[in-house]
C-alpha positions in Angstrom: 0.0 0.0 0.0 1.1 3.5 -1.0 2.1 4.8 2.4 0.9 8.2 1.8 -2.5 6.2 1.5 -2.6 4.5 4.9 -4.7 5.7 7.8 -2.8 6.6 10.9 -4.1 3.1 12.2 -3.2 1.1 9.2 0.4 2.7 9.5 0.6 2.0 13.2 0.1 -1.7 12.5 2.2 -1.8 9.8 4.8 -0.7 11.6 4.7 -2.7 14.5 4.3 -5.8 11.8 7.6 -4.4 10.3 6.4 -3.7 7.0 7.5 -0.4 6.8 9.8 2.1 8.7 9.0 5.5 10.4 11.5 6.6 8.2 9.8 5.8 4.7 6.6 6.6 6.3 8.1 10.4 6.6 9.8 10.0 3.5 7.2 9.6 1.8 4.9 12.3 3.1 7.4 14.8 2.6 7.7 14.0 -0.6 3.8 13.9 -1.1 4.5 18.0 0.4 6.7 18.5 -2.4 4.5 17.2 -4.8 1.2 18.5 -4.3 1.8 21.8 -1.7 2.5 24.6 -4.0 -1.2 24.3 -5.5 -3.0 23.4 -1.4 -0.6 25.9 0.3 -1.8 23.6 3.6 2.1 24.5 5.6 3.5 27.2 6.3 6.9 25.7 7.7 8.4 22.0 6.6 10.9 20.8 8.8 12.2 17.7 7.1 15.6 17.1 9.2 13.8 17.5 12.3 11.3 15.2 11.2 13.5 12.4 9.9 15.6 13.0 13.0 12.7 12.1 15.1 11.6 8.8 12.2 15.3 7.3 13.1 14.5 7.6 16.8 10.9 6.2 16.8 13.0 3.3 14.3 15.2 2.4 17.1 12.8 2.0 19.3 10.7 -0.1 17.2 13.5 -2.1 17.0 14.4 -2.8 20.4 10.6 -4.0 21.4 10.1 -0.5 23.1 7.4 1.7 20.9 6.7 5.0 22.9 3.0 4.4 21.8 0.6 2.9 19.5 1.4 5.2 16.9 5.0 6.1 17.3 6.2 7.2 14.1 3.5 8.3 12.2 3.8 11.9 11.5 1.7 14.6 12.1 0.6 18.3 11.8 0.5 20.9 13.6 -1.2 24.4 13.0 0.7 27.3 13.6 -1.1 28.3 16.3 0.9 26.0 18.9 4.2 26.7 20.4 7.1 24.6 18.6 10.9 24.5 19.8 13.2 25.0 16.7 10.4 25.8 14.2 8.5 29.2 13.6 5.6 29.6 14.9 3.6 32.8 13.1 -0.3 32.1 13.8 -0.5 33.2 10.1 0.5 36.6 10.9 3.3 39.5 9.7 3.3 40.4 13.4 5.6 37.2 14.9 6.8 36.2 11.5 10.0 34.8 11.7 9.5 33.9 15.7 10.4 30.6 17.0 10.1 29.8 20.5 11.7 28.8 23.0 9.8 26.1 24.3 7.2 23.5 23.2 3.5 23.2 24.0 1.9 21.1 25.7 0.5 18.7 22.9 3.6 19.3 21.2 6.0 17.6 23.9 3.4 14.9 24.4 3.8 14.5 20.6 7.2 14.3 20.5 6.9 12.0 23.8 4.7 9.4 21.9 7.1 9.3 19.0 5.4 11.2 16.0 8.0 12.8 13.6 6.6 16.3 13.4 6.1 17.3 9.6 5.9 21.2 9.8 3.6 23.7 10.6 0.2 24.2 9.0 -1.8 27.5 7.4 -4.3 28.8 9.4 -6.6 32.6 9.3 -4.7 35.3 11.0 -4.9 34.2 15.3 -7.3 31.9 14.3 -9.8 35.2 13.1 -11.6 33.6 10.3 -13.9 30.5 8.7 -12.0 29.7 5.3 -7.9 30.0 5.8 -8.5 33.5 3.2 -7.3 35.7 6.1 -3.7 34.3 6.6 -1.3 36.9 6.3 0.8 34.1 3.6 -1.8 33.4 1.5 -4.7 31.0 1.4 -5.0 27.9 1.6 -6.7 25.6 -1.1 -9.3 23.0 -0.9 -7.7 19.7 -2.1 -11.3 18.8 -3.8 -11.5 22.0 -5.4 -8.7 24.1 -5.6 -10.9 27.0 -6.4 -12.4 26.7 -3.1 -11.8 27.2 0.4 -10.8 24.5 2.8 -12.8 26.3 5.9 -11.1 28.2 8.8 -9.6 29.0 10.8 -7.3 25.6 10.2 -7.6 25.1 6.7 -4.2 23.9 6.7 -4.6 21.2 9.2 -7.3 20.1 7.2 -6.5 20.3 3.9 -2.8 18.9 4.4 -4.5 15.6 5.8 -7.5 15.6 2.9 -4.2 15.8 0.6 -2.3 13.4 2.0 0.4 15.0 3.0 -0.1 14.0 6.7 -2.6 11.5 8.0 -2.5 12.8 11.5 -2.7 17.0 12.5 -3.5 18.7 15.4 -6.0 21.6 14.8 -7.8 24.5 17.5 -11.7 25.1 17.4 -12.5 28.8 19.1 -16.0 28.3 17.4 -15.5 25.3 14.8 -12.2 25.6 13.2 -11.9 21.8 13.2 -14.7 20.8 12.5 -15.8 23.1 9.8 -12.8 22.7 8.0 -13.5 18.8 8.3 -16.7 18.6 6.7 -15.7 21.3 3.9 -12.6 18.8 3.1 -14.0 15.3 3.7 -12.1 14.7 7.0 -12.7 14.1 10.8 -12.6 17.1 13.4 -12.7 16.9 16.6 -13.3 19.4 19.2 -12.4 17.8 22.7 -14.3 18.5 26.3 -12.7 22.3 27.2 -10.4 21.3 29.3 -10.0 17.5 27.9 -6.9 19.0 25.9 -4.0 21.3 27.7 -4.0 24.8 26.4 -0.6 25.4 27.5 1.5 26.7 24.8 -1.4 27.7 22.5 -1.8 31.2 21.6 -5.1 32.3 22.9 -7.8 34.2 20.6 -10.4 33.4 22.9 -9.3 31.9 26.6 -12.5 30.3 27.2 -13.4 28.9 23.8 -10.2 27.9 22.5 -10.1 24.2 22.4 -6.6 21.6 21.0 -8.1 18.9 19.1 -7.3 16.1 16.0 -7.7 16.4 12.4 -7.6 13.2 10.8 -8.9 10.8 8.1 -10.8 8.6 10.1 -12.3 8.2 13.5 -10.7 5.9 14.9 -7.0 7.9 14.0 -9.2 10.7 16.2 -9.4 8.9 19.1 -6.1 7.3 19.2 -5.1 10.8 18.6 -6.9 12.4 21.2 -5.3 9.8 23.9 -2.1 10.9 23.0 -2.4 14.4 24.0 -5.3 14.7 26.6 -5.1 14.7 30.5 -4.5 16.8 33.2 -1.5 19.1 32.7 -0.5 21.5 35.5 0.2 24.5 33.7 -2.7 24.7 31.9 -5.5 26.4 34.8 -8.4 25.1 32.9 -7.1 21.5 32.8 -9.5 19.3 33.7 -7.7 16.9 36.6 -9.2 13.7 34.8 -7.3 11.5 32.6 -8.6 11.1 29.3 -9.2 7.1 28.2 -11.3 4.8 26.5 -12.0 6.3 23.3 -9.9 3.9 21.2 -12.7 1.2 22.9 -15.3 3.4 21.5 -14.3 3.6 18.4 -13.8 0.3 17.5 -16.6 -0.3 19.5 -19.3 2.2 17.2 -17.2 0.4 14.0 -19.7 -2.7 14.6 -22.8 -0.4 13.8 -24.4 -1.5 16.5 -26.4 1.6 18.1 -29.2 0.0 19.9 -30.3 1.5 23.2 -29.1 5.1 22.1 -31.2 7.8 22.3 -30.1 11.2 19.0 -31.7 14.2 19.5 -32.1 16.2 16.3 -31.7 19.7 16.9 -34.1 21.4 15.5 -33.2 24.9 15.4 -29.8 24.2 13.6 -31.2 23.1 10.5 -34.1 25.0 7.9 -33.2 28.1 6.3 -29.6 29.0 5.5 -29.4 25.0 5.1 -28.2 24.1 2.1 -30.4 21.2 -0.2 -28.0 18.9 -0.2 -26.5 19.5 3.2 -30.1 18.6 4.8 -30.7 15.8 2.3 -27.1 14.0 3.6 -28.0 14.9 6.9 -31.7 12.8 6.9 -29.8 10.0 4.7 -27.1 10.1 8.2 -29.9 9.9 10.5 -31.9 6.9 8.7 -28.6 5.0 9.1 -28.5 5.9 12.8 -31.5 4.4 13.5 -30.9 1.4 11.3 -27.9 1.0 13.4 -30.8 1.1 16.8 -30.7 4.0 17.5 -33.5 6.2 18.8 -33.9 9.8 16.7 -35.9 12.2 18.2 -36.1 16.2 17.9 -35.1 18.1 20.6 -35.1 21.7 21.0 -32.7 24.3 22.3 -34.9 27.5 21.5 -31.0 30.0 22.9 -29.1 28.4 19.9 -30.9 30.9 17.7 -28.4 33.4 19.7 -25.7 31.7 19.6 -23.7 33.1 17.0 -24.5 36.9 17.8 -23.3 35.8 21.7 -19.8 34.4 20.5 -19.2 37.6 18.5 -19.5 39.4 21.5 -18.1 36.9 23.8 -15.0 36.2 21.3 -13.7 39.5 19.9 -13.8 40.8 23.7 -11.7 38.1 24.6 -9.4 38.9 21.8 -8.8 42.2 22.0 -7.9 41.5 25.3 -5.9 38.8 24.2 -4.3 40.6 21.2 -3.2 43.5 23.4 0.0 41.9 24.2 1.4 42.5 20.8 2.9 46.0 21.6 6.1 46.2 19.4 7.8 46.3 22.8 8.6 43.0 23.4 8.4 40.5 20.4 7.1 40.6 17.3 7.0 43.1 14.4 8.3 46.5 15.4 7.7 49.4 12.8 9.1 53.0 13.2 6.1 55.6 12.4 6.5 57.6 9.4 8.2 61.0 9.7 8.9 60.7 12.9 12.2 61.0 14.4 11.8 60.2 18.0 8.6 58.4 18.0 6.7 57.6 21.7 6.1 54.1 22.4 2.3 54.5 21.7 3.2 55.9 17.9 5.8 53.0 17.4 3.0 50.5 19.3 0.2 52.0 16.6 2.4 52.0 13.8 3.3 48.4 14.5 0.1 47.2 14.9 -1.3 48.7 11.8 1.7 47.0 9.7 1.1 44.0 11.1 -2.1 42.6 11.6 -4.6 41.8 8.8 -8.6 43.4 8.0 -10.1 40.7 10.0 -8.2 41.2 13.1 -8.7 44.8 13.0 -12.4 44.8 12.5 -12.3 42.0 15.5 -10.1 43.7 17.9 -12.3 47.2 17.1 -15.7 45.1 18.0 -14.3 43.2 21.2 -13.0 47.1 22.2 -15.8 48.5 22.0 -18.1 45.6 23.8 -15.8 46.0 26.5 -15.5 49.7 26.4 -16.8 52.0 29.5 -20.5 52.2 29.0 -21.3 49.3 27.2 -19.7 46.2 28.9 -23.0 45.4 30.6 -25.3 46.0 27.0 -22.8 43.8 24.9 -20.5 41.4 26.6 -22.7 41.3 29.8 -25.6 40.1 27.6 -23.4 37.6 25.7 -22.6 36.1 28.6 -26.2 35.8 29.8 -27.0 34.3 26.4 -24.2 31.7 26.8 -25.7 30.6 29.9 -29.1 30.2 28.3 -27.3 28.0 25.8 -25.3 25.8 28.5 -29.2 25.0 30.4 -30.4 24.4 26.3 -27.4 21.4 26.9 -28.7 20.5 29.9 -32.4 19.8 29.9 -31.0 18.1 26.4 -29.0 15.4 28.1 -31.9 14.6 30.1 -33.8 13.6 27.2 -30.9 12.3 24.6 -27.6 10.8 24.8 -25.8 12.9 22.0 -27.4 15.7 20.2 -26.4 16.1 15.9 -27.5 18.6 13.6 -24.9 19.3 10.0 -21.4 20.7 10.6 -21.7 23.7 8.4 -25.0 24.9 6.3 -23.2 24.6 2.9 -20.4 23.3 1.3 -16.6 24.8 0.7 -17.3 28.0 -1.3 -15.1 29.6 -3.7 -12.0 31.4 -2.9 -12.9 35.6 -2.6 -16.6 34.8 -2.6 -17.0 36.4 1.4 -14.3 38.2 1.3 -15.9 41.4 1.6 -19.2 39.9 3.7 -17.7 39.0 7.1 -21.4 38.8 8.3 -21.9 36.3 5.6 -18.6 34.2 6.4 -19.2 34.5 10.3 -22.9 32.9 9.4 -20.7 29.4 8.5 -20.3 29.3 12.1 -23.8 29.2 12.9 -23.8 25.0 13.9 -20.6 25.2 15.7 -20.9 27.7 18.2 -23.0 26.4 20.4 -20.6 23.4 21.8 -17.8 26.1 22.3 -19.7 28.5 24.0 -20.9 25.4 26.5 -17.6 24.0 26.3 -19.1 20.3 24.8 -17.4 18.1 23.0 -18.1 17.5 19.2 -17.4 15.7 16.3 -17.5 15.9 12.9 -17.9 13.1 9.8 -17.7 13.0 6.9 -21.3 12.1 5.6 -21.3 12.6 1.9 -21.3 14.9 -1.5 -23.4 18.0 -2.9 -22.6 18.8 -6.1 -19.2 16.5 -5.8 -18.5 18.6 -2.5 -18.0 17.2 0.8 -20.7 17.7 3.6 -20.2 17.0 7.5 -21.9 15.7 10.1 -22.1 16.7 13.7 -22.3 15.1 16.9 -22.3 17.1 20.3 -22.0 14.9 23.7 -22.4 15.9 27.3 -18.7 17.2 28.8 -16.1 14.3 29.0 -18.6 11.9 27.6 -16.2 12.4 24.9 -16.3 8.7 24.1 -20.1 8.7 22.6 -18.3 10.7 20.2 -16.3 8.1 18.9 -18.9 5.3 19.2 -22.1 7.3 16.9 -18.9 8.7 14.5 -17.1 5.5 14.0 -20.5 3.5 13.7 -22.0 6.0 11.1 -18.7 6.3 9.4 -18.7 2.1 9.3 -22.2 2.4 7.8 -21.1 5.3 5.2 -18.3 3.6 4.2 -20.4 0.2 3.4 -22.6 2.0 1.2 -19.3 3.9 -0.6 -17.4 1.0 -0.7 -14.9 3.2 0.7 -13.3 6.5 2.4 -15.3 9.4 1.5 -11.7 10.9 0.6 -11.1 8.0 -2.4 -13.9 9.7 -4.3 -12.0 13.3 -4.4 -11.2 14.1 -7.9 -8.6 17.0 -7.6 -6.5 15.6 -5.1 -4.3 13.8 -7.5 -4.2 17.2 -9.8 -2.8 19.2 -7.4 0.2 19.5 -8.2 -0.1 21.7 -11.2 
């Protein structure tokens, strides 16, 4: 099998059966970069030595009897958002171009710790600011089905480098559904983890209490034993949740049987109707008729505060990262630009001038909003209310769970749009958020899988689950994947057409 081909899973065992080497297994997807990453743009830093460094290590211990985990040496992703040793970390932005770090992550060392070679460093919106990977300071990134489309956002890269091949594992970061979005516009599995499932240490923040570490992959099982690798408890992180994360390689393989019975869906039915796309909602009631051939019990259930949603988290988020954003001075790190005509500038004109160089439109227009909800006078009118809309949405959850065991609804209401098309309409690109908010602003875990084609386009499917029932995740994903995948006779991904073509 072409290695570049194998799931994470399928090159786990086939390394522990000796069939190939972490080495070629790099090797190969390195080369697959080469090939095909000048048309997807997915990375934004490709550290080959550093990754065949690591292959050689993860070989020896192969070889000695002593893998550091199950999938020690398969390589991985990782969006520029996290905190690498040795490799540049920019958050897609002119501001800390150029700035490596001095230290890892925490998902990073636990990477490194469980022996995946670490490819390079994946495209992403500015800070995370965006839903289609257009508002990267280094250019977009491409859809691999469609290269004149978008992948979603804000981690397009992480995304669209595993739909490409060019990595079967990535990590990603969902503020509001920049893993999952970008999975169901690409054909792959996103995961957004419990809040606090997944150390934030080492992750720069857009939105401290939305911002969530989480797996891109090609399949749901490579999710799950993804997500084992870098959840738990971790010390410096002060919204770590102290219980260990476990059992959702069981799940998986447990929902791969397609045996649902006893489980109780709730359709929600406010995240669906107008604003839907056709096909989206036509995939979505072929998903649900599979659920309950698999025995499971679909029901509607309604959250009537989701309607909110989405004007709450741009209240909610912007605030948070303006606050956030406000540590990019010119003073300490980063881009520092002299002011114009000025020949002993303050600190505030250098700080202003620096600022204005260096971020992008969408940070701007997010950092003016989030300003101004937290300004003198209108705290309590904007961000106050926000937050009293988020706890409407978190008791929506609640008298949900005591009616359903997981809720589902589509990932995204359409499919990946063209490149420029929402350039200019923010409200209209902020609207592809509408079926993701909710989870972040209750700090739930999802999922999303791929569930089939509109007009030869990927569509998603979501899951949401109580917090840390994580592993019903895994068990509806992997059984409606199973059940998808019958019906194929295959991956989802084997039917993309432009994946092989882009390389020109």
């Amino acid at each position: 099998m072409n290695d570049v081909r194998r799931t994470a899973a399928e090159a786990a065992d086939a390394l522990a059966a000796g069939e190939t080497t972490s080495v070629a297994l790099t090797q190969a997807h390195l080369d697959r970069i080469a090939e095909v990453d000048g048309a997807v743009h997915a990375f934004l830093h490709v550290d080959a030595e550093g990754a065949l460094a690591a292959a050689e290590e993860s070989d020896r211990r192969r070889a000695s009897g002593a893998p550091a985990s199950p999938l020690d040496g398969v390589p991985v992703a990782v969006k520029d958002v996290l905190a690498t040793r040795g490799q540049p970390t920019t958050c897609g932005s002119k501001v800390l171009e150029g700035w490596v770090p001095p230290y890892d992550a925490t998902v990073v060392t636990l990477l490194r710790e469980a022996g995946l070679p670490i490819l390079g460093k994946t495209n992403m919106d500015e800070f995370a600011m965006g839903s289609s990977t257009e508002h990267s300071a280094y250019g977009p990134t491409r859809n691999p089905w469609d290269l004149g489309r978008v992948p979603g956002g804000s981690g397009g890269g992480s995304a669209a480098a595993v739909a490409a091949f060019e990595a079967p594992l990535a990590l990603g970061t969902d503020t509001g559904g920049s893993i999952r979005q970008p999975g169901a516009l690409t054909g792959t599995v996103g995961v957004k983890p419990t809040y606090g499932g997944v150390s934030r240490y080492g992750l720069v923040a857009m939105a401290n209490s939305l911002d969530q570490v989480g797996p891109v992959t090609r399949t749901v099982l490579d999710s799950a034993l993804l997500h084992e690798v870098i959840g738990g408890h971790d010390p410096r992180d002060s919204t770590s949740l102290p219980d260990p994360v476990g059992g959702l390689v069981e799940a998986a393989r447990r929902g791969a049987a397609g045996d649902l019975t006893g489980l109780k869906v709730g359709k929600i039915a406010e995240l669906r109707g107008e604003g839907y796309q056709d096909g989206v909602e036509e995939r979505f009631e072929d998903s649900l008729a599979l659920l309950e051939k698999a025995g499971a019990e679909v029901i509607e259930v309604a959250c009537p505060s989701f309607v909110h949603a989405l004007a709450a988290y741009y209240l909610i988020m912007p605030s948070e990262a303006s606050s956030n954003l406000a540590r990019f001075d010119a003073m300490r790190y980063g881009l520092r630009v002299p002011p114009d005509g000025v020949d002993d500038p303050s600190a505030e004109q250098v700080m202003r001038a620096s600022r204005e160089a260096g971020f992008g439109d969408e940070v701007k227009r997010r950092i003016i909003l989030g300003t101004f909800a937290l300004s003198a006078g209108y705290v309590d009118a904007f961000y106050g209310k926000g937050q009293k809309v988020r706890t409407l949405i978190q008791r929506d959850f609640a008298a949900a769970w005591a009616q359903v065991d997981v809720l589902v609804s589509p990932t995204s209401p359409s499919t990946a749009f063209p490149i420029g098309e929402k350039q200019h309409d923010p409200r209209s690109m902020y609207l592809n958020d509408v079926a993701t908010v909710p989870a972040n602003l209750a700090g739930v875990p999802g999922i999303s899988v791929p569930n089939g084609l509109h007009d030869g386009l990927p569509v998603g499917f979501q899951v949401l689950a109580p917090r840390q029932a994580d592993d019903r995740l895994y068990r509806v994903g992997a059984a409606l994947e199973s059940l998808l995948e019958q019906q194929w006779g295959g991956p989802l991904l084997s039917q993309a057409p432009a994946l092989e073509g882009a390389s020109a």
